[in-house]
N, C-alpha and C positions, 0 to 999 in steps of 0.2 A: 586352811579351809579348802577343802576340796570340791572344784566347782564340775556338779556335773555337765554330762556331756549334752550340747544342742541337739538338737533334732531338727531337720529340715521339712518344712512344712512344703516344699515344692514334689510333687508324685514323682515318683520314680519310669525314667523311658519307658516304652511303650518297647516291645518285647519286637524284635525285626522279624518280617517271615523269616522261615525255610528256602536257604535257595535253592535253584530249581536240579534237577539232578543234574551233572556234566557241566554245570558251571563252574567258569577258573576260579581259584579259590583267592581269597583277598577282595574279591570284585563287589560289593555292592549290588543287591538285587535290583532291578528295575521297579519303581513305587508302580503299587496299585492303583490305578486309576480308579475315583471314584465315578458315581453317576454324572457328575457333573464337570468333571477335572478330563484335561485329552493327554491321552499316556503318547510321552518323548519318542521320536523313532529313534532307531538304532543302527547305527552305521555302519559297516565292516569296512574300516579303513584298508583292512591288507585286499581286499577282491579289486581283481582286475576293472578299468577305467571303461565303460559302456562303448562297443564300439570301434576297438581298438586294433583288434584284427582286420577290419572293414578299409581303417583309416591303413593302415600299412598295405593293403591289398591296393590301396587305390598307389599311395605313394610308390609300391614297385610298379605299377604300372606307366607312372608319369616316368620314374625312370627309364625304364625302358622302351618308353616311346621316346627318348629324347637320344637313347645311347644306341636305338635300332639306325639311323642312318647314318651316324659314325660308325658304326660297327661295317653297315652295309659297303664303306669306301674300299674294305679291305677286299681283295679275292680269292678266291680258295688259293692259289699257289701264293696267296703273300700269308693268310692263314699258317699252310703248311710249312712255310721259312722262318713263320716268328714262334712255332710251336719246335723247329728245330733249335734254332735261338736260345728258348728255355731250357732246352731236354740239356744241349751242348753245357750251357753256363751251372744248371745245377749240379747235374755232375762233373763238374770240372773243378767248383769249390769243394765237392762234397769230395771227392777221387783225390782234389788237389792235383788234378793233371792240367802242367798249362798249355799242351797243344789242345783241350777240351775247352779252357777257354778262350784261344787265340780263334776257334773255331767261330766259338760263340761271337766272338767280333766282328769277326769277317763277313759273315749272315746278316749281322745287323745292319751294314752299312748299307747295303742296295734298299733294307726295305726305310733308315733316315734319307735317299735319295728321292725313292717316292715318295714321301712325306712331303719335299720339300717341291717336289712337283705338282701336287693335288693342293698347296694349301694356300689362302688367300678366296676372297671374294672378286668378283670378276660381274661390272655388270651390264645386262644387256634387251636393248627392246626388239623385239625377234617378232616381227607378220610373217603367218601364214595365208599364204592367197591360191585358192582355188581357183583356175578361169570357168570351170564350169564343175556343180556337184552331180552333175547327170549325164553319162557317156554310154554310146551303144558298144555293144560287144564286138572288138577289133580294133576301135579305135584308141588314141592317148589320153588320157588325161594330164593336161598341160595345168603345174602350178611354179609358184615362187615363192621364196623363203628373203626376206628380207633383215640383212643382222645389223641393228645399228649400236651407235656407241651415245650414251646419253648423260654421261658424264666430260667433266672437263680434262679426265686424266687419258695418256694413250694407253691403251688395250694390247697387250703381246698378241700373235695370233695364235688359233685356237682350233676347237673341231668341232662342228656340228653334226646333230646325227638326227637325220627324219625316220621317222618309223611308218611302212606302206604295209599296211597289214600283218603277216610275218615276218617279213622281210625289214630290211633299213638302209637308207642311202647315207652318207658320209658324206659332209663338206668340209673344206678347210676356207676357213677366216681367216683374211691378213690383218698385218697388223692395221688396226684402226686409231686413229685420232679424234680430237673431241670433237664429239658431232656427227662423225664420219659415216656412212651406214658401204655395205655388201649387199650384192642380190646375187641370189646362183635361182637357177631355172630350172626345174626338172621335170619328168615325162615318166607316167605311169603307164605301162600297154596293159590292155585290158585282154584276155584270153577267154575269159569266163563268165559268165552272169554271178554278179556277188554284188554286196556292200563291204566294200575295202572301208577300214578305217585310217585314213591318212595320218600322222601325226603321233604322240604330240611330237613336238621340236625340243630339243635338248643339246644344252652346252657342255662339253665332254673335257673332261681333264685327267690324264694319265702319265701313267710314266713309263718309258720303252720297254720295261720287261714286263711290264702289265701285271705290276704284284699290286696298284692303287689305284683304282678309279672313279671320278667324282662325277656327277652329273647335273645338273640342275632343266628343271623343265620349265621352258617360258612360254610356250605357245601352245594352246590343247588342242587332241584329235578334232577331225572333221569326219563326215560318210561320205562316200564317196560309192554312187547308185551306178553297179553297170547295167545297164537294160539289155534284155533279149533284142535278137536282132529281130528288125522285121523288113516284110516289102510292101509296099505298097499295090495296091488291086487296083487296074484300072475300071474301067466302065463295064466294059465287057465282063470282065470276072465278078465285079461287084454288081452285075446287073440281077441277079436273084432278090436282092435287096429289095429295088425298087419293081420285079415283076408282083410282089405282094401288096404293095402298096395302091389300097382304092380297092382289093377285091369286095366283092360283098360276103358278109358273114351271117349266120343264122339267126343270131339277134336279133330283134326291132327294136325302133328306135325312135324317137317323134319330132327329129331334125338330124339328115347326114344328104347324103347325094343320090344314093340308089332307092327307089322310089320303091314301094312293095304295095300297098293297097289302099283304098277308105276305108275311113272307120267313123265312127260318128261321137261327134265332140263331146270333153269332159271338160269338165272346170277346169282351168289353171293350162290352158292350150296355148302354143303361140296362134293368136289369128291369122297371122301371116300365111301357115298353110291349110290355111281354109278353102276347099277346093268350093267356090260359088257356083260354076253352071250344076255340080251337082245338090248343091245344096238349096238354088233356085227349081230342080225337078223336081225332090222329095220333100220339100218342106220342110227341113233341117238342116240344120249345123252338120256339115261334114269334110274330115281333116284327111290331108295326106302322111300315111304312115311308113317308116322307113327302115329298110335295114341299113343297117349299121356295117360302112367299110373298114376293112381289117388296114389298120394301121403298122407296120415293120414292127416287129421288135423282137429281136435275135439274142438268143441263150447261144453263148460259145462254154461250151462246158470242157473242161481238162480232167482225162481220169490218167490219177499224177501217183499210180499205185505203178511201186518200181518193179513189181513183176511183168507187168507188161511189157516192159520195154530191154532189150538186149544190153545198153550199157548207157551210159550218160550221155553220149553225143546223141542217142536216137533220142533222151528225153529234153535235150536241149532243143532238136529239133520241133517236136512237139509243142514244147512252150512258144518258140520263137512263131512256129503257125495260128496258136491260138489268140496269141496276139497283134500277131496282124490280122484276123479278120476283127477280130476286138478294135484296135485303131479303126480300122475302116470304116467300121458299123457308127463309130463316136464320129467320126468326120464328115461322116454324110447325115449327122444329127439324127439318126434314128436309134429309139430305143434300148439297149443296150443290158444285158443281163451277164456277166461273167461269174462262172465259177468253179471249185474244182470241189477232190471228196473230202480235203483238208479243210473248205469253208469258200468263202464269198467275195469276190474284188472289187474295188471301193471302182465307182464311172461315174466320179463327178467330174474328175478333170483327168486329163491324159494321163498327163504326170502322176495322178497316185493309182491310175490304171497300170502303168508301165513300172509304178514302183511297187504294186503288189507282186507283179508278174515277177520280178528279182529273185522276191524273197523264198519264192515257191521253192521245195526243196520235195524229192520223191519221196512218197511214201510206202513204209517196210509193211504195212499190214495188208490185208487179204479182203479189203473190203471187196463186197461185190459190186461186178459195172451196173444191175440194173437200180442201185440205190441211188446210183449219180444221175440217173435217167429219171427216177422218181424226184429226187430235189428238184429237177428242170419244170417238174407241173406243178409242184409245191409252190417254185418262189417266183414262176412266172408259169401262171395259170392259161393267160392269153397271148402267149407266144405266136408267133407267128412262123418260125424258121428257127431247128434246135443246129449249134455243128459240135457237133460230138468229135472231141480229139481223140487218138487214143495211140499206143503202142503195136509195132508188129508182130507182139505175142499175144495180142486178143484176141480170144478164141468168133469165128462165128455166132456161136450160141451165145455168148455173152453180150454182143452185138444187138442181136434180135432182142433178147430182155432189157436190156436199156430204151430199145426203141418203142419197145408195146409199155412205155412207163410215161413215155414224152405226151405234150398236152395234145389232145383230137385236134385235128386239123393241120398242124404244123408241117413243114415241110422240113424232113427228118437229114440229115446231113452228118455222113461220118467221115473222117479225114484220118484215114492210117498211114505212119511215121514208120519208113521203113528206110534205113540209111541207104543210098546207092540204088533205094528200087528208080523203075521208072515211072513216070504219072500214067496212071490207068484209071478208067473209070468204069463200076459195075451196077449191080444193083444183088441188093439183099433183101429178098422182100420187098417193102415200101421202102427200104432206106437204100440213098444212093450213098455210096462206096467209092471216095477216091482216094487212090494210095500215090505218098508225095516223099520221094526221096533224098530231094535238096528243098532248101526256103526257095529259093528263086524260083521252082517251078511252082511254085501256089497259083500265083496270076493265071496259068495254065491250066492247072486242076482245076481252078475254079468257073472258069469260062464255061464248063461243062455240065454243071448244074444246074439244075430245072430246063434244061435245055429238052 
C-alpha cells in the first residue's frame, strides 16, 4: 500500500534580499531594519586602531627626550671616534681584514675610558651668593659659590664651572667628606653697562681627551645690573633746580604764596583769606587771590638715536650724564620726569631709575630730535626745566626743533656729549648749550646754567 507523500503545512522561507553590489560573497546581507527595530552597526575589524599615529608620535617624542641628554654626554670628537669604530669593525668582518678589526679595538678603548669617567651619580648642595645684584660701571662684582657634600659617602674631587655671561670660570673641588662643604670666591669686572647673567653653577665630569662630558646644573642664573656711572652735582651745579622753585607762574590760584589781587567772594572760599579791612569798606565779602608758584620739576630726556653719536663710548657718556642729573633731581625730592625716543623710565625709586638706565640700548632708526621734544610737553605739560641730552653729531637745526617743541615757559637745557671736548658753554637761541667731554666735568658744566 503506497502511502502518499506528507505535505508540510509550515510556509515556505521568506525569499533573502539581493545583496548589495561588491558584497563578499558567502556574507549574509545586513537585516532591514524595520520602523521600529535599530539596524546592528558594522565594524571593520581590519582599519587601523583610532589614534594611533598621535600615540607613537607622542611615544618617539618621550624617547627622545629621555635619549637627548645621554646622547648630549658624547662630543663631536668622541662622535667622530665611535663613527670610526663602526666604519673600521664592519668592514673588517665584511673584508675579513684583521688589521680592520684590531683598528676597530683600539678606538674603542679611550672612548670605554670615558665612559668609565662620566659614569656614576655624584651628589651635591651648591649656593650661589651675590654680595651685591647692583654695581656701577668699573667696579667688581664680588660673589661665592659654596659646594658641599650632603651625603654620608666621600665625594672624589671634581670641577665646577660658573657661567658670567659669555664667558665661564672653573673651580676645582677637593676631595670632600661627609658633611664637608668648599667655598671659592670670585670677582666679576664690570667694563660696561649690561645685565650680566651669573650663573647657573654646574658639576663637570670628563675625561682628559674630552671625547665625554657630563654636567649636571645645581644652582640657577642670577642678573646681575651694571649701572651707568654717575657723579654727583653739588650745590652749585644743582643750583638751577632750586632757582625755579617759588617762581610765580601765570595761573591763579585761591591759596599759594604770591599774592595777585581781590576778588569778591563765591561760595565754597576758604574764609581764611578773607581780606576784612576791604571788605569792611565795600560792604562785601572780599578774598585774596593768588598766583600759583612754579614748583621744580625737570624732564631729563635722552635722544638715544645712534646716529647722533660717533661710537659707543660717546653714548655711554651720554647715558651716564643723563643720569646723574636724573639722580640728583630724585635726591633733592623734586619732581622728576625721565625719558628717551625708545619710551619712559620708571622714578619711583633710584634703583628702577638706574635700572632702566642699563637696559637702554642705541637706537638704529632715524627718528626725528624734535619728536623727543614734543613727548617732553606731552607727558609733562608743567615742566619747569627740560635737559635735553644729546650726541655730538646733532645737527643745530635739529636742536632748535626740539626746543620750540618743549612746554612755554621752561627753562630749555641742552647737554652735548662730545668725547675729549672741553666744557663750554653757549647759547642757541633760548636754549643754553653745554658741551661735556668727560662725566666728571658735569658738576662743571653745570654750575653754569641759568647763571
Amino acid at each position: 500500500m503506497s502511502i502518499p507523500p506528507r505535505t508540510s503545512s509550515t510556509p515556505p522561507p521568506a525569499a533573502s534580499p539581493a545583496a548589495p553590489p561588491g558584497a563578499p560573497s558567502g556574507q549574509s546581507p545586513a537585516p532591514v531594519s524595520g520602523p521600529s527595530s535599530a539596524a546592528p552597526e558594522v565594524m571593520d575589524t581590519d582599519a587601523p586602531a583610532p589614534g594611533l599615529p598621535e600615540r607613537a608620535r607622542r611615544t618617539a617624542e618621550r624617547a627622545w627626550k629621555r635619549a637627548k641628554p645621554v646622547l648630549a654626554v658624547v662630543s663631536p670628537v668622541g662622535w667622530t671616534l665611535l663613527a670610526a669604530v663602526l666604519v673600521s669593525g664592519v668592514l673588517g668582518l665584511w673584508l675579513h681584514l684583521t688589521e680592520l678589526n684590531v683598528l676597530a679595538l683600539a678606538l674603542l678603548v679611550p672612548l670605554v675610558i670615558a665612559a668609565v669617567f662620566v659614569l656614576g651619580r655624584t651628589s651635591y648642595a651648591i649656593t650661589l651668593d651675590l654680595q651685591s645684584h647692583r654695581v656701577v660701571v668699573g667696579t667688581r662684582a664680588v660673589g661665592r659659590v659654596e659646594v658641599r657634600n650632603p651625603t654620608e659617602k666621600t665625594i672624589l674631587p671634581s670641577r665646577i664651572e660658573l657661567s658670567v655671561g659669555s664667558a665661564s670660570a672653573q673651580f676645582l673641588v677637593p676631595r670632600l667628606g661627609a658633611s664637608a662643604a668648599h667655598e671659592e670666591l670670585f670677582a666679576v669686572p664690570t667694563r660696561r653697562r649690561a645685565v650680566l647673567v651669573v650663573g647657573p653653577v654646574r658639576s663637570v665630569r670628563d675625561d682628559p681627551l674630552s671625547l665625554m662630558r657630563r654636567q649636571v646644573t645645581w644652582a640657577k642664573a642670577q642678573e646681575l645690573f651694571v649701572h651707568p656711572r654717575t657723579v654727583r652735582l653739588d650745590e652749585a651745579a644743582s643750583g638751577f633746580l632750586r632757582d625755579l622753585e617759588g617762581t610765580p607762574s601765570s595761573d591763579l590760584s585761591s591759596s599759594d604764596i604770591a599774592f595777585h589781587a581781590l576778588r569778591d567772594y563765591t561760595p565754597g572760599d576758604d574764609r581764611r583769606h578773607v581780606h576784612w579791612r576791604t571788605t569792611a569798606r565795600t560792604g562785601k565779602l572780599m578774598v585774596r587771590q593768588f598766583e600759583e608758584t612754579r614748583r621744580s620739576h625737570v624732564v631729563v630726556a635722552l635722544a638715544d638715536r645712534a646716529a647722533d653719536f660717533e661710537d659707543e663710548d660717546e653714548f655711554e657718556l651720554a647715558v651716564s650724564a643723563a643720569a646723574s642729573v636724573s639722580v640728583q633731581t630724585m635726591r633733592e625730592e623734586k619732581e622728576l620726569t625721565a625719558l628717551t625716543t625708545a619710551g619712559r623710565q620708571r622714578t619711583a625709586t633710584l634703583r628702577r631709575l638706574l635700572d632702566d638706565y642699563t637696559v637702554l640700548e642705541a637706537q638704529r632708526g632715524r627718528r626725528p630730535l624734535r619728536d623727543l621734544g614734543q613727548a617732553c610737553a606731552d607727558k609733562a605739560p608743567n615742566a619747569s626745566a627740560v635737559v635735553l641730552v644729546v650726541g655730538s653729531l646733532t645737527t643745530p637745526t635739529e636742536l632748535n626743533q626740539a626746543a620750540t617743541r618743549f612746554p612755554p615757559g621752561v627753562l630749555p637745557i641742552a647737554v652735548r656729549c662730545a668725547r675729549g671736548a672741553e666744557v663750554r658753554r653757549s647759547r642757541l637761541g633760548g636754549l643754553e648749550l653745554v658741551t661735556l667731554g668727560r662725566i666728571e666735568d658735569l658738576p662743571m658744566a653745570m654750575r653754569t646754567v641759568g647763571r
